[in-house]
N, C-alpha and C positions, 0 to 999 in steps of 0.2 A: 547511348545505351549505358546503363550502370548497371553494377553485379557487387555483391555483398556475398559474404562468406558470415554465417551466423551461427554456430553452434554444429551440424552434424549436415545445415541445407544450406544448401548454394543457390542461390535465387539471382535471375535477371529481371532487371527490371526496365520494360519498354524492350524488349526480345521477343523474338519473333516472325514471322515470316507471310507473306500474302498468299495464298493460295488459291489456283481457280478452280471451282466446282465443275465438275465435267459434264454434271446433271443440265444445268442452267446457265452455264458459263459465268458462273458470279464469282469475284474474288471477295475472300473473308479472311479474316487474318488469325492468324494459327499459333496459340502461347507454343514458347518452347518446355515448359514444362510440363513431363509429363502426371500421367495420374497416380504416382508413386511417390513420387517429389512431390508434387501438388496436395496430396492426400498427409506428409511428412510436416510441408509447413502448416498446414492447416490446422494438424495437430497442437503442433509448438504453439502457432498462435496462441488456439484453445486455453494451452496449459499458462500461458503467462497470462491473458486477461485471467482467468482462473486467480492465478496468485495475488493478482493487482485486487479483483474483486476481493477478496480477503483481507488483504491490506488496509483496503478504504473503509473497511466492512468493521475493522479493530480500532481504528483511529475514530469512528463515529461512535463506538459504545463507549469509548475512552473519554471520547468528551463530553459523551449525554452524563456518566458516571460520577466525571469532576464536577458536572453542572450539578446531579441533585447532590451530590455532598456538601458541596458549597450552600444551598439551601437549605438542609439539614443545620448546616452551621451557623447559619444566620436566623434561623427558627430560634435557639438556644438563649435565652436571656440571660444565663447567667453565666454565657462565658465569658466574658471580659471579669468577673468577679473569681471564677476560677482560676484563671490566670493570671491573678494579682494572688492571691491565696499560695500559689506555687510559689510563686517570686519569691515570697516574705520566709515562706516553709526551707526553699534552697537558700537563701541569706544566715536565715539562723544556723542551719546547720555545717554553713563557708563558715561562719564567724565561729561557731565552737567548735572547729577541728582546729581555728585559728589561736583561739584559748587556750584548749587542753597543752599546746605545744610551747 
């Protein structure tokens, strides 16, 4: 049997006990936890897929978002001309702060 201490619930896990049905004489096996505890993790669980759902949920618009900008940017013919145009524009203006001094 293993037992975890997780945040505020105490959980066993493979805990337990057999018990015989007095109806039918059948034994069935009986969680230790009750419906208080049981109803607490349940919760937790809930709340962390929750978060996870979220997480995954931000990392997938994050990369649809990179993907169409990246194809926006490849639509663009003349950005390799624009970006040669800055180059030349930042050089002139290196070389005459470089003059003036």
């Amino acid at each position: 049997m293993e037992s975890r201490i997780r945040g505020d619930v105490y959980v066993r896990f493979g805990g337990g006990f057999l018990e015989t049905c007095r109806s039918n004489m059948v034994r069935r096996w009986v969680s230790i936890l009750h419906s208080g505890e049981r109803a607490k993790l349940l919760n937790r669980i809930v709340s962390e897929m929750t978060i996870q759902r979220g997480v995954a949920y931000g990392m997938y618009r994050a990369m649809f978002w990179a993907k169409q900008r990246g194809i926006l940017q490849s639509l663009n013919p003349y950005a390799g001309f624009i970006n040669i145009d800055t180059r030349i524009a930042d050089d002139i203006i290196r070389n005459a702060k470089y003059l003036k001094q």
